[in-house]
C-alpha positions in Angstrom: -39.1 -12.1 22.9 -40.2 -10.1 26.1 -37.9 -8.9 29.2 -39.9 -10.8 31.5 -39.6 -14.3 29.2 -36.3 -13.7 29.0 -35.3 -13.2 32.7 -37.4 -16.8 33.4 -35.0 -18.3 30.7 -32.4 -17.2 32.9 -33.7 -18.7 35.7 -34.0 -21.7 34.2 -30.8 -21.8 32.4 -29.3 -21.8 36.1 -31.1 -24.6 37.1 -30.3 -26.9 33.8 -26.4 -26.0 34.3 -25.9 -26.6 37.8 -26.8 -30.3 37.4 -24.2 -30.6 34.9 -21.4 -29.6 37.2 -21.1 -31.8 40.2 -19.6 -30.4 42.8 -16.6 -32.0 45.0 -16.4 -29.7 47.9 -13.0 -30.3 48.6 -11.3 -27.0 49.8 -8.5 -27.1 47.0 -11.4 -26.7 44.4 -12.1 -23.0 45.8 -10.8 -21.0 43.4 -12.1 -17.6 41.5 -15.0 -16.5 39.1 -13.0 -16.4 35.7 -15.8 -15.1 33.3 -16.9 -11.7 32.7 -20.2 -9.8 32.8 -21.7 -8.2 30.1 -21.5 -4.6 29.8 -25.2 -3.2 30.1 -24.5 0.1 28.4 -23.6 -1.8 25.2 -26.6 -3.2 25.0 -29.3 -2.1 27.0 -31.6 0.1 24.6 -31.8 3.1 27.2 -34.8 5.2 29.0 -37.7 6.8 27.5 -36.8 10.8 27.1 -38.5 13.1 28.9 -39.2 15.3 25.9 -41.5 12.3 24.0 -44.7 12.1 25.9 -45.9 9.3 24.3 -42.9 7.5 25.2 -42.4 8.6 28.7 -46.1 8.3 29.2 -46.4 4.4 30.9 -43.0 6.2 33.6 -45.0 8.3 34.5 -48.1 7.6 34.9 -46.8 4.5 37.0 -44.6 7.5 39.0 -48.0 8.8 39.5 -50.0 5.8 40.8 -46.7 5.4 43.5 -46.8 8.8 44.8 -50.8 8.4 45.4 -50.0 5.2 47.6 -47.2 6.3 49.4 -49.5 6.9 52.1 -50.5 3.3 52.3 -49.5 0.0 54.0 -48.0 -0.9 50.8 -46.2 2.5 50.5 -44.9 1.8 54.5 -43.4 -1.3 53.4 -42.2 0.1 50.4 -39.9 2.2 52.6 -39.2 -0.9 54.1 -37.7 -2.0 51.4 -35.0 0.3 50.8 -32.8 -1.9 52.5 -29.5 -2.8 50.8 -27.2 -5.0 53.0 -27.2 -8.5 52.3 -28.8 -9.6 56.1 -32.1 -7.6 54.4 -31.9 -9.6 51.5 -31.5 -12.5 53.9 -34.3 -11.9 56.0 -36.8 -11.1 53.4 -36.3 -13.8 51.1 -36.1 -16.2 53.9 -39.6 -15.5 55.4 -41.1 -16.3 52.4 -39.2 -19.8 51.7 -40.0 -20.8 55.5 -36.2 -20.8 56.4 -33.8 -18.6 58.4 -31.3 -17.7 56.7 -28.8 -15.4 57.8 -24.9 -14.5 57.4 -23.6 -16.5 60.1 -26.4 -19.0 60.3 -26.1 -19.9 56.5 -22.6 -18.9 55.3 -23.2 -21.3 52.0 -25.7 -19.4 50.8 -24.6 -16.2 52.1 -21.8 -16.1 50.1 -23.6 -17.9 47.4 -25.9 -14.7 46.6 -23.2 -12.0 47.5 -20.7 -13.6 45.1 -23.8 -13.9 42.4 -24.6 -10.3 42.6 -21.1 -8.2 43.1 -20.3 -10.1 39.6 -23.7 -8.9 38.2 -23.2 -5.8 39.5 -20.4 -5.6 37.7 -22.5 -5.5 34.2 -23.9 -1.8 35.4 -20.8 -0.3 36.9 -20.6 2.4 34.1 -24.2 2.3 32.9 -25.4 4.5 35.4 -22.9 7.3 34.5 -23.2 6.8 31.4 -27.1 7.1 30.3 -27.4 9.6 33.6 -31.1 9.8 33.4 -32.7 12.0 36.2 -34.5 10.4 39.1 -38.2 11.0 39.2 -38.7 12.8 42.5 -35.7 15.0 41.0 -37.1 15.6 37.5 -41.0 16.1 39.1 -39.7 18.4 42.3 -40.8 16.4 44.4 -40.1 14.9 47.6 -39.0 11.1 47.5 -40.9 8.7 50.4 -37.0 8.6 51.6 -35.8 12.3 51.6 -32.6 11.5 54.1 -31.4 8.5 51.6 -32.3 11.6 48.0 -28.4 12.5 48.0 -27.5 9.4 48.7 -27.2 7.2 45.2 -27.1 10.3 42.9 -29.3 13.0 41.0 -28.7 11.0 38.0 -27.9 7.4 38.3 -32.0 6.3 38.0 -31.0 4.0 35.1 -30.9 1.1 35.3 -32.1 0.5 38.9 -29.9 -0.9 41.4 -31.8 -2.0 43.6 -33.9 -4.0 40.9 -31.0 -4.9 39.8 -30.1 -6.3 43.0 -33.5 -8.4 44.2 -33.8 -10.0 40.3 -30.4 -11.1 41.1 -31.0 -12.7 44.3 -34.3 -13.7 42.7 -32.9 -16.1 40.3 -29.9 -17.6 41.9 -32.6 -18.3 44.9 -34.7 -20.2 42.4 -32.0 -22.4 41.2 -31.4 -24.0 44.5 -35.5 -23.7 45.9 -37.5 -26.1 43.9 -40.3 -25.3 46.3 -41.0 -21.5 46.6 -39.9 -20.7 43.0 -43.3 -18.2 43.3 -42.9 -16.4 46.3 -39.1 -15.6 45.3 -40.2 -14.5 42.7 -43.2 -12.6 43.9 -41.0 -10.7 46.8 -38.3 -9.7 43.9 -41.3 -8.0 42.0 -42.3 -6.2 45.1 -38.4 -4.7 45.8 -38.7 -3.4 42.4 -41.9 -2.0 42.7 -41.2 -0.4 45.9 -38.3 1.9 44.1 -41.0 2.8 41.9 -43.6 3.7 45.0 -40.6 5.5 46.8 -40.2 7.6 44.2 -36.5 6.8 43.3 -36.5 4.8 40.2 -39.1 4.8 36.4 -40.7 1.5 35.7 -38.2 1.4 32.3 -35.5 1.9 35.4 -36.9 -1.3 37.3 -37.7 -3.2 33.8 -34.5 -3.0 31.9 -32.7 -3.9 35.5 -34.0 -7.0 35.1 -32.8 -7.5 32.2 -29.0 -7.0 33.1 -29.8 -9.1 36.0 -30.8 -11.9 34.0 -28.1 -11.0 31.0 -25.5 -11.9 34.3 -26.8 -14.6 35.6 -27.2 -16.5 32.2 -23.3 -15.4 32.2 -22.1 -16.7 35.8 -24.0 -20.0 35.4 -21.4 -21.3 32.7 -18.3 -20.9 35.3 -17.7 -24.0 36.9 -16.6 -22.2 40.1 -20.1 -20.5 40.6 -21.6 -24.1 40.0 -19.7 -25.3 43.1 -20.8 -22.3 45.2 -24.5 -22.9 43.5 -24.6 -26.8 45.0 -23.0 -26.0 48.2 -26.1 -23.7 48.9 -28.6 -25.8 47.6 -26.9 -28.7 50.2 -27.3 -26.2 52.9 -30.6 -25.5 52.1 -31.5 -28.6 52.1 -30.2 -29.9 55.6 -32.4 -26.4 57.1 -35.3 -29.1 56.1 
């Protein structure tokens, strides 16, 4: 079974269990997440090493092809796309399901994704440390496209990707409530991903195997009945922006 097979299952796993838990929205039902994520250093099956060429080949070479476009449009927005504060998220996924969606402007859904990825987040809190794999403009000696934000996340906390981690996330619990952009979601998450690769701060196994963890915690959040009522409250407010 692939990664990317399995992330869709997750996306569709979320969609099949929200039906099943109506939601009142009476305030006394607010109440707290109660399940817990999977750790991803139990059971994610860790980088290719540096010293196996054969291996590490497919990182690199896609390091490579990133550093040659840099100096493209696509490597411009891939700058862009460093973003990390929830309006980004917002924004960008917005413009691509024709809606505005914003903090203030769409609390339901606001809190919807934030609550959906500080618990998957969760799932990588001790990966990073753990596997402590070096980031590519590190281990090459080279300059990232983003030299002020190089000290910023750590020398060597490339896997698995955050910020993959992050847009597959947002990705999937977006999809569960869209039933009508389900591709461009999905196409903007791949291009956040992509764009750590381009920038020069994250391996493809980095971006790949963030996915999975993504989709290992959202298959997780979708069975507590708590995240279904945020999950239908979002999907109401979506659906009065049309």
């Amino acid at each position: 079974m692939t990664k990317k097979f399995i992330s869709l299952v997750a996306i569709l796993a979320g969609c099949a269990i929200m039906s099943e838990y109506p939601a009142t929205g009476r305030a006394e039902d607010e109440g707290k997440i109660t399940v817990v994520c999977p750790e991803a250093r139990l059971y994610l099956p860790g980088y290719p090493p540096f010293s196996d060429r054969e291996a590490f080949f497919n990182d690199s070479l896609l390091y490579r092809r990133g550093l040659a476009i840099r100096d493209s449009e696509r490597g411009r927005q891939a700058v862009t796309d460093a973003g990390a504060d929830l309006g980004f998220y917002l924004s960008r996924f917005g413009a691509a399901m024709e809606v505005d969606l914003s903090e203030s402007g769409t609390p339901a859904i606001a809190k919807y994704l934030k609550t959906t990825y500080d618990f998957v987040r969760t799932g990588i809190s001790t990966a990073k440390d753990s596997f402590a794999r070096q980031r590519p403009f590190s281990y090459f000696h080279e300059s990232s496209a983003i030299p002020e934000e190089e000290g910023l996340y750590g020398e060597f906390t490339s896997y698995p990707s955050g910020h993959a981690l992050r847009a597959w996330t947002i990705v999937m619990a977006l999809v569960a409530i869209d039933d009508t952009h389900s591709c461009e979601i999905i196409k903007v998450g791949m291009e956040l991903a992509e764009s750590r690769i381009i920038t020069g701060f994250h391996y493809a196994s980095d971006v790949e195997d963030a996915r999975m963890a993504a989709s290992v915690g959202f298959a997780r959040i979708v069975s507590d009945p708590e995240f279904t009522r945020l999950m239908n409250r979002a999907r109401r407010e979506l659906d009065s922006l049309r």
